[in-house]
C-alpha positions, 0 to 999 in steps of 0.5 A, a space after each residue: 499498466 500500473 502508475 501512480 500519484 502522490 497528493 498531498 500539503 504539508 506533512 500528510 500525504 495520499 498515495 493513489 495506487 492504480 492497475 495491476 501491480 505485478 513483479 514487473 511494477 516492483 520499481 515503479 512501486 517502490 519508487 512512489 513508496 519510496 517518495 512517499 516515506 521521503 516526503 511525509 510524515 504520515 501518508 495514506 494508501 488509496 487503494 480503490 483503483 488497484 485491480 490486481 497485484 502479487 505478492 511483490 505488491 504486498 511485501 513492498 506495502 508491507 516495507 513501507 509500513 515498517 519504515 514509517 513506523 520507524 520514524 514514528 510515522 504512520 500510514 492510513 487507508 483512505 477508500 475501499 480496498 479492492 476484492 483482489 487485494 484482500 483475496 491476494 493477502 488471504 492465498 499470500 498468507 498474509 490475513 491470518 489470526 493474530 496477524 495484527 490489523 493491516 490494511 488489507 484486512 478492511 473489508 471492501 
């Protein structure tokens, strides 16, 4: 089961991603996404308990990304993020040359 927390003071934030963020989690994903770009300035993935995903998952990351890049913000990644991620962005297409440094390119 995928969930969520949302931590955070002032305009910085930390999104703590958890479980198996499959197409049935899209809502529950885009809502703390959704929350997070609301509420702060800038935020963070926390990534490390995420044991596996989809390509909802990523694409959903990926809109978050670009809405706060449109209002100027900025989202990190704190922790290290989990083998099935970036082996899931390898097979999804989305870790290829001259894809620019996105999360998901970190190393674990």
């Amino acid at each position: 089961m995928a969930s969520y927390e949302l931590k955070g003071d002032g305009d910085k934030g930390v999104l703590v991603l958890t479980g198996d963020f499959g197409v049935q989690d899209a809502g529950v994903l885009h809502g703390a996404l959704k929350e997070a770009v609301d509420k702060y300035e800038a935020f963070d993935f926390d990534l490390s308990a995420v044991q596996g995903g989809d390509l909802t998952m990523l694409q959903l990351l990926c809109s978050a990304e670009k809405a706060m890049a449109a209002k100027g913000a900025s989202i990190g990644v704190v922790g290290s993020v989990p083998l099935a991620v970036l082996e899931l962005a390898e097979i999804a297409g989305f870790r290829h040359e001259g894809a620019g440094q996105r999360f998901w390119t970190r190393e674990a």
